[in-house]
N, C-alpha and C positions, 0 to 999 in steps of 0.2 A: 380669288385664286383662279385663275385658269385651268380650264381640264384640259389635261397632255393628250388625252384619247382622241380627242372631237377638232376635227381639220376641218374650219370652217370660211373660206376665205373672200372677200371681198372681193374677187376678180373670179374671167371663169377662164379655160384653159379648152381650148378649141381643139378637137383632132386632128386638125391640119400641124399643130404643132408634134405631137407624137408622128404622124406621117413624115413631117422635115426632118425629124431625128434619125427615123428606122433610114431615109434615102442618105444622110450625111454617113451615117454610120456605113452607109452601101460604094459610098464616094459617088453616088447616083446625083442626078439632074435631073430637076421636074420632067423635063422630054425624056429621060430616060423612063423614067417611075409612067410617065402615060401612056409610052408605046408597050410598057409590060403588062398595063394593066386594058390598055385595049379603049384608053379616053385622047381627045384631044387634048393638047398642052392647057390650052386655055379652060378646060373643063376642072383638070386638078388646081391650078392655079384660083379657082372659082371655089373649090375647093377647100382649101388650104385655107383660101379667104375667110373662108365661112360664106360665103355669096352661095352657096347650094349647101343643102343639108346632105352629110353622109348617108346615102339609102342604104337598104340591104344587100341588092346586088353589085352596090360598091364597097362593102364588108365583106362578098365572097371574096373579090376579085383582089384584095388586100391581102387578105387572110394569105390566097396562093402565092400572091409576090412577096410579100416583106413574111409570113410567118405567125402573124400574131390570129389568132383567132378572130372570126367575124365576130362573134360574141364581144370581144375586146372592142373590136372597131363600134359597134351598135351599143355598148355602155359609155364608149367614152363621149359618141355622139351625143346618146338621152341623159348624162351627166350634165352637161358642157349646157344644154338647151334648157335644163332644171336650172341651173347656178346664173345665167344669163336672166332667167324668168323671175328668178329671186332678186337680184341686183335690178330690174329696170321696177319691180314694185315695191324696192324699200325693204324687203325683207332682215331685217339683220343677221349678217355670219354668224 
């Protein structure tokens, strides 16, 4: 029997996809979302990627444009880097 409680998934879920969401939701464009947040296009796009890890001072900078707290942005990042770290050593969900 599977426990209902325990969300354990074999994929990991990047914050650059929560980022895509809060800008769709905004009708925003990446150039939009980088000129608010004070990056290059290609920095959030790098981003987004996962090709650069979400820092801290890119959690403030979040938090004030889209709303969601830094906090939010620096879990989903150390989430995302835990489940990634599981999946390339086998761990099972």
């Amino acid at each position: 029997m599977t426990d209902l409680n325990t969300f354990n998934p074999d994929w990991a879920s990047p914050p650059g996809d929560s980022i895509l969401d809060a800008i769709e939701a905004q009708g925003w464009t990446l150039a939009d979302l980088a000129q608010r947040l004070g990056y290059s296009t290609k920095y959030v796009n790098r981003l987004i990627k996962t090709q650069v890890p979400l820092s801290d001072a890119a959690a403030i900078r979040l938090q004030r444009v889209l709303g969601n707290p830094a906090k939010f942005w620096c879990m989903r990042e150390t989430q995302y880097r835990a489940q990634v770290a599981k999946i390339a050593i086998g761990v099972s969900p």
